[in-house]
C-alpha positions in Angstrom: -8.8 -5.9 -22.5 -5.7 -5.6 -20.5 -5.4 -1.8 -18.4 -1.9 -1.3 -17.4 -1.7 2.3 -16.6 -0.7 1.1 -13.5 1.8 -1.7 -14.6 1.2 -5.2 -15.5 3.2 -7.7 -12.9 2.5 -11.0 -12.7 0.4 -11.4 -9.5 -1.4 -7.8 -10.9 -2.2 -9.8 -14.2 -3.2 -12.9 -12.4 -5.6 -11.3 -10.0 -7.3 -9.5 -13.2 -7.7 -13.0 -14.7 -9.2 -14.9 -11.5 -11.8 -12.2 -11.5 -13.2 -13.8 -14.8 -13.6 -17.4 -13.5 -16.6 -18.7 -12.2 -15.2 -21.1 -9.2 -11.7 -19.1 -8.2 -10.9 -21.6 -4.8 -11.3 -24.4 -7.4 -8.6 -22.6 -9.7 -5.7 -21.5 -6.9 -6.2 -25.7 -5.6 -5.0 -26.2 -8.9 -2.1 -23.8 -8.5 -0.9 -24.8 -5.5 -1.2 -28.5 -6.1 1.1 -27.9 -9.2 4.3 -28.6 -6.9 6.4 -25.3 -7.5 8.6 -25.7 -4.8 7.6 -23.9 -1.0 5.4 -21.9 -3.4 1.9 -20.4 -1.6 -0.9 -19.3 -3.8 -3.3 -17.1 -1.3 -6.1 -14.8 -2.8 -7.4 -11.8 -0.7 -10.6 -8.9 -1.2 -8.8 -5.4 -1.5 -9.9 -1.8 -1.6 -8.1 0.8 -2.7 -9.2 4.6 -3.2 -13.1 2.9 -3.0 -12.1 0.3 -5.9 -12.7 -3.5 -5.0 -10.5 -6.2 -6.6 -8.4 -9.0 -5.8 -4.7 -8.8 -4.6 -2.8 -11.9 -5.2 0.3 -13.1 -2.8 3.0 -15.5 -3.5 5.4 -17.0 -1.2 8.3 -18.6 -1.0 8.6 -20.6 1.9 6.2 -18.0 4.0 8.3 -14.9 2.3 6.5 -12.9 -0.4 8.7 -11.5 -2.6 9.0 -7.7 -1.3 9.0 -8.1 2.1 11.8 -6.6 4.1 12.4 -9.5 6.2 12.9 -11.8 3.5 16.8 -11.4 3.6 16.6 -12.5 7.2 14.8 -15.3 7.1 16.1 -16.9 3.3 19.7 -16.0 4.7 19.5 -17.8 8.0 16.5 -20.3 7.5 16.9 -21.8 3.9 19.9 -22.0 1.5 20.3 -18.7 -0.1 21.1 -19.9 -3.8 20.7 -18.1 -7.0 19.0 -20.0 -9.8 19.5 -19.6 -13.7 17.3 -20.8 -17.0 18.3 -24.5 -16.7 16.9 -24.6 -13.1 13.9 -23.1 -14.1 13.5 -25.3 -17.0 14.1 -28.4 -14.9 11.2 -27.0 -12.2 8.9 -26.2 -15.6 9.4 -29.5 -17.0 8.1 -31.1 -13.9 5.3 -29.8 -13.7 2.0 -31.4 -14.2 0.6 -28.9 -17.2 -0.2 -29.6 -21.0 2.6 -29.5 -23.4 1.2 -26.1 -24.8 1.0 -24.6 -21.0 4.2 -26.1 -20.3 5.7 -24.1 -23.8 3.8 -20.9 -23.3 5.2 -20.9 -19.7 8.9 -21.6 -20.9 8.2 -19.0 -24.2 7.4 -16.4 -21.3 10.5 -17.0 -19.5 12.8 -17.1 -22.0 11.4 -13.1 -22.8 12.3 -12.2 -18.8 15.5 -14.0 -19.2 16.4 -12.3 -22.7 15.1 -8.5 -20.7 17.5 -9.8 -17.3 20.5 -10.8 -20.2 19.9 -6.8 -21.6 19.9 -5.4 -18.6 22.8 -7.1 -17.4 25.1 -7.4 -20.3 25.5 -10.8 -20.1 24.3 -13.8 -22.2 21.2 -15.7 -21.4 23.1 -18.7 -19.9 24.8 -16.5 -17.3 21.5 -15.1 -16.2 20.9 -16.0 -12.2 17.6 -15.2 -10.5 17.3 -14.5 -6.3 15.4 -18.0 -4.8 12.5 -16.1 -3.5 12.4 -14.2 -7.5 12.4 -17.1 -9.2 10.1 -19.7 -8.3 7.7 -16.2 -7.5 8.2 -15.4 -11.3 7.5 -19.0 -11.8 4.2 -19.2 -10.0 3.1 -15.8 -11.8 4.2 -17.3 -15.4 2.4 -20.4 -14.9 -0.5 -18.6 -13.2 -1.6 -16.1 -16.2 -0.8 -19.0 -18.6 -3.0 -21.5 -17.1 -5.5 -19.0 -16.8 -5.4 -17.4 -20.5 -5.6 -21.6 -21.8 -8.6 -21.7 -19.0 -10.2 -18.4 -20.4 -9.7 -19.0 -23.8 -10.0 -15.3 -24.8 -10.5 -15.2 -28.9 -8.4 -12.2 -28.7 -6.4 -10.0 -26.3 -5.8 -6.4 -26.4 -3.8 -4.3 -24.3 -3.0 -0.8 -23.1 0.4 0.6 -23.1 2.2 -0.5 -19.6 2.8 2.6 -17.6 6.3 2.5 -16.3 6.6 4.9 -13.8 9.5 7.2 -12.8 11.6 7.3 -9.6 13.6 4.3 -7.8 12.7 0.6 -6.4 14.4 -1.3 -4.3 15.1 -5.1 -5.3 17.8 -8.2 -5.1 20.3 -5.7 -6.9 20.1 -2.2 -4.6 17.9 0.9 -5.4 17.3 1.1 -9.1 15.9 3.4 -11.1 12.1 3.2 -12.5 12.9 2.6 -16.4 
């Protein structure tokens, strides 16, 4: 059972998961060693309002995706480029996973590229994700997908995702919360 009064984002999702294996160092070695490109897996022991769990971080060459001094560094350090669904196909493909973790990753994708294409207006094949976004929504998607195929649930069941109100600041400006 999925709770996600408080939103359900990929690293949230994956640190839920993690919590249900046995050997969790032995998992994140596998995640890291799947060759996502500058992608960092790193697990950490949280506490919020009294209530333990596990907070997950993803970065992009240092940079998790967030962090104010990302635009900095990706803008003066790497080449800022913006990726669309063929790159992240290509990067999919390439990594070492089953052919049903390698679909179910793709399958997921596709569903944030179809919500981007919504959002935006434009088809599918004119989506283009930020660098650090991209290969972090990679690691996420391949995360929770190797870890439900790890877990092997007999069935999933899920709360409705709380969404919030107010704005948030990302690659496009200050949004609204939907």
């Amino acid at each position: 059972y999925l709770d996600c009064s408080m939103g359900a984002a990929g690293d949230m999702l994956t640190a839920a998961l993690l919590e249900l294996l046995p050997d969790q160092e032995e998992f994140l070695s596998q995640l890291n060693a799947l060759g996502i490109p500058g992608v960092t897996i790193e697990k950490e022991k949280m506490s919020k309002c009294g209530i333990g769990g596990t907070h997950i971080r993803v970065k992009v060459h240092g940079v998790e995706e967030g962090d104010d001094s990302r635009h900095h560094h990706t803008h003066h350090h790497h080449t800022h480029y913006h990726s669309g669904m063929h790159d992240v196909e290509h990067i999919v493909h390439h990594l070492p996973v089953t052919d049903k973790i390698r679909k179910d990753i793709l399958a997921v994708y596709h569903l944030i590229a179809e919500a981007e294409s919504h959002v935006h207006g434009v088809p599918v094949t004119e989506i283009h994700f930020h660098e650090v976004g991209t290969m972090d929504a990679v690691a996420d998607v391949a995360a929770v997908c190797l870890l439900m195929d790890k877990i092997a649930p007999d069935r999933v069941a899920a709360s409705p995702v709380h969404v919030g109100s107010g704005q948030v600041e990302c690659a496009h400006g200050i949004l609204p919360v939907p």
